[in-house]
C-alpha positions in Angstrom: 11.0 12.4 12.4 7.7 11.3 10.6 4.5 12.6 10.0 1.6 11.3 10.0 -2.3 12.3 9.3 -5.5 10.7 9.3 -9.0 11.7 8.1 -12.3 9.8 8.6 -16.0 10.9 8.5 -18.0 9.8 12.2 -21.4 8.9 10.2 -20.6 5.7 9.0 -22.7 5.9 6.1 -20.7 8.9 4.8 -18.6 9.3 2.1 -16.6 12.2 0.5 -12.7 13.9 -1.2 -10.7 12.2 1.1 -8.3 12.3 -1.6 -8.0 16.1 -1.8 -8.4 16.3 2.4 -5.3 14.0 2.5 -3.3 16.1 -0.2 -3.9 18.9 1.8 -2.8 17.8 5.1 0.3 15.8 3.6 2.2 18.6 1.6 2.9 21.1 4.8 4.0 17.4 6.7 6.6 17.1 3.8 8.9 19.1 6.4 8.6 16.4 8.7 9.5 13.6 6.0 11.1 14.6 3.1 12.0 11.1 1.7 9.0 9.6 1.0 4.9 9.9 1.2 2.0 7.3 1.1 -1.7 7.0 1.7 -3.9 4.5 2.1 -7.5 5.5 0.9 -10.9 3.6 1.9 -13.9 3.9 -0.5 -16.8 1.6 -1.0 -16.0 -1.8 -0.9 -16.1 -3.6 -4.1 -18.6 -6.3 -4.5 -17.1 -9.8 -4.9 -14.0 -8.4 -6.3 -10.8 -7.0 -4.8 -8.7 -3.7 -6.0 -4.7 -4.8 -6.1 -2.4 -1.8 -6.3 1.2 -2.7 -7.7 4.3 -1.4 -9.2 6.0 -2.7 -12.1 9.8 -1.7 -12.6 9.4 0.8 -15.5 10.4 -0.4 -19.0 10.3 -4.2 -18.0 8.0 -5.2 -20.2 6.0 -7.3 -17.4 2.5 -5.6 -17.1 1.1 -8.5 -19.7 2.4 -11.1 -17.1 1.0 -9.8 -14.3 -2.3 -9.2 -16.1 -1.8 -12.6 -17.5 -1.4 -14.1 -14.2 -4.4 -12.7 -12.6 -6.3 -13.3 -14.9 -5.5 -17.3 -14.6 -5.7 -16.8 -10.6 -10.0 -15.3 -11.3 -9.9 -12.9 -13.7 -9.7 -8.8 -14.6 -12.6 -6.5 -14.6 -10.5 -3.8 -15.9 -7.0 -2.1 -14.5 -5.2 1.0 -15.8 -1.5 2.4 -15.2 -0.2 5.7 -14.5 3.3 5.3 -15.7 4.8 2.3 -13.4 1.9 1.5 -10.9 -1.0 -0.7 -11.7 -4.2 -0.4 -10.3 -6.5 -3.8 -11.1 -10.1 -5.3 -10.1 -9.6 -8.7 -9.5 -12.4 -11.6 -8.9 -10.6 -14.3 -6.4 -12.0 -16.0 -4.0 -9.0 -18.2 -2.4 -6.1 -16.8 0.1 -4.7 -13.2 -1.3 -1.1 -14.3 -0.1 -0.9 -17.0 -2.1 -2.4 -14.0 -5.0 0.6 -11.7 -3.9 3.0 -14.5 -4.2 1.8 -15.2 -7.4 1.9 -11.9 -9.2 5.2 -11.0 -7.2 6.6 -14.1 -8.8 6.1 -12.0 -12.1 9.9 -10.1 -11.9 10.3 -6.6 -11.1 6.7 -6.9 -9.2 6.0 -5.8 -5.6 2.4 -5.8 -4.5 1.4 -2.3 -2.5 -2.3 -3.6 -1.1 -5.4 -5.7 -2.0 -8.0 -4.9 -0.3 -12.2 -5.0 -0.8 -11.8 -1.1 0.1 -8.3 -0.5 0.5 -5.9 0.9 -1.8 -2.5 1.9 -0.9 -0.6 4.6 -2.6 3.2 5.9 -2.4 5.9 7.8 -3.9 9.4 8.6 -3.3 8.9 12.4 -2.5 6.1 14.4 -1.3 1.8 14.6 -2.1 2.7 16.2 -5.3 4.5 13.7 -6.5 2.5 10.7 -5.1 -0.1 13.0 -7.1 1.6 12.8 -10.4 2.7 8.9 -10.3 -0.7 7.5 -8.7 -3.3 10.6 -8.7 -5.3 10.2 -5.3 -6.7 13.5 -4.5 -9.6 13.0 -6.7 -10.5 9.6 -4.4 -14.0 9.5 -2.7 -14.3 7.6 -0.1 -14.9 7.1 4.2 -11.3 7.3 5.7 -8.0 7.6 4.9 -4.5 7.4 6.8 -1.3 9.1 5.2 2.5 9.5 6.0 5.6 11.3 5.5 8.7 9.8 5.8 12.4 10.5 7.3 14.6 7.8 6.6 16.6 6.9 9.8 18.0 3.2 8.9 16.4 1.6 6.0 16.8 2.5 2.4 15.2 5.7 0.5 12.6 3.8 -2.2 9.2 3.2 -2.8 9.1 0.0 -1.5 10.0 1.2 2.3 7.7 4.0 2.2 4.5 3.7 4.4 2.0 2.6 4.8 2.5 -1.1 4.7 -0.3 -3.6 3.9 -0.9 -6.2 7.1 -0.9 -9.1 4.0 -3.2 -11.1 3.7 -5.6 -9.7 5.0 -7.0 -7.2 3.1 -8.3 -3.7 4.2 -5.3 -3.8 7.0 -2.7 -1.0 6.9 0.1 0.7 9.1 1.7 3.8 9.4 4.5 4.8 12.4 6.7 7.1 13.8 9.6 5.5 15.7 12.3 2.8 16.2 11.5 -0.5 17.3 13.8 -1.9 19.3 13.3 -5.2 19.6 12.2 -5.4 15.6 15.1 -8.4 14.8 13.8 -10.4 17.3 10.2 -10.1 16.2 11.2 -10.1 12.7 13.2 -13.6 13.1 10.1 -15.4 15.3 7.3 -14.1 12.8 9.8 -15.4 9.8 9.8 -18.9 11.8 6.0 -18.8 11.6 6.2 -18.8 8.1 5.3 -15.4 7.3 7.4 -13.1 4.7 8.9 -9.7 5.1 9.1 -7.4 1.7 11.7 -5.0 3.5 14.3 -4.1 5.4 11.8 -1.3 7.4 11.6 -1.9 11.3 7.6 -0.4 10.7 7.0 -3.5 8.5 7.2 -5.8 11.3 3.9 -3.8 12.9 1.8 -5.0 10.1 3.0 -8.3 10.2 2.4 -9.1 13.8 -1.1 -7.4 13.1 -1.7 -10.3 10.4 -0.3 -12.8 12.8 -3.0 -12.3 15.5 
């Protein structure tokens, strides 16, 4: 048992707290997922750069690399973190897998979402404390797509929470409620196609057969 919420505005050229409309319909879904909670939020789409949201294992001592490394891969307009999750505008203009692999080769790294609009948040927990690691409710923007979380295989952690980024391409995200059955099958032909898997989570596979079509 999931749950799962969604919020977009009809006019295409509006705008407004999607943040705060998602906080609002996520806490009371905590019930339905008590493990885990994410959103991904779309705002205004940067112009020629790219937002990268990422987590840094607290207390490593690795934000310098990471900034170091994207700043060789194009360069940092600014960034900021809120305790261990980075949040960075990025110029690049080649492939953004070969970007993820390169600040994920920085240890202790996994990459959330890049995206021109897209920025993916999560938190073991509920919408308050999604809230307190990455504050979202305060995000304007045109849409958004959130998720609560029952564990039924896969391990409890951040990195298994939705919703999951189909990388590489940015502005792609997923969010289910379900099993997938055939998920090992899929899993192993999409890993003999040369693409990579971050976890263990059946939902995972979702966003990377989107990537692969």
């Amino acid at each position: 048992m999931c749950g799962l919420c969604g919020f977009v505005y009809k006019d295409a050229a509006r705008s407004g707290a999607v943040g705060r409309v998602l906080h609002g319909m996520l806490l009371p879904m905590g019930r339905r997922g008590t493990d885990s909670t994410g959103i991904a939020l779309y705002g205004p789409p940067e112009d020629g750069s790219f937002v990268l949201r990422a987590r840094i294992e607290a207390n490593s001592g690795t934000p310098e690399r990471v900034l170091e490394t994207l700043e060789r891969a194009g360069g940092v307009r600014d960034h900021a973190m809120d305790g261990p999750n980075l949040r960075a505008r990025v110029d690049y203009d080649g492939d953004l897998g070969d970007l993820t692999d390169a600040v994920e080769g920085v240890p202790h790294v996994e990459v959330f979402s890049i995206g021109r609009s897209m920025e993916i948040v999560k938190e073991v927990g509920d919408a308050n404390d999604v809230e307190r690691s990455s504050p979202f409710a305060g995000f304007e923007g045109s849409h958004a797509i959130g998720h609560t979380r029952m564990a039924t295989e896969s391990v409890v952690d951040v990195a298994h929470s939705h919703p999951f980024w189909a990388r590489p391409f940015p502005d792609i995200s997923v969010v289910h409620n379900g099993h997938i059955t055939n998920y090992h099958k899929l899993r192993r032909k999409l890993e003999n196609q040369g693409h990579r898997f971050a976890t263990g989570n059946d939902s995972e596979v979702i966003a990377v057969y989107i990537a692969d079509k």
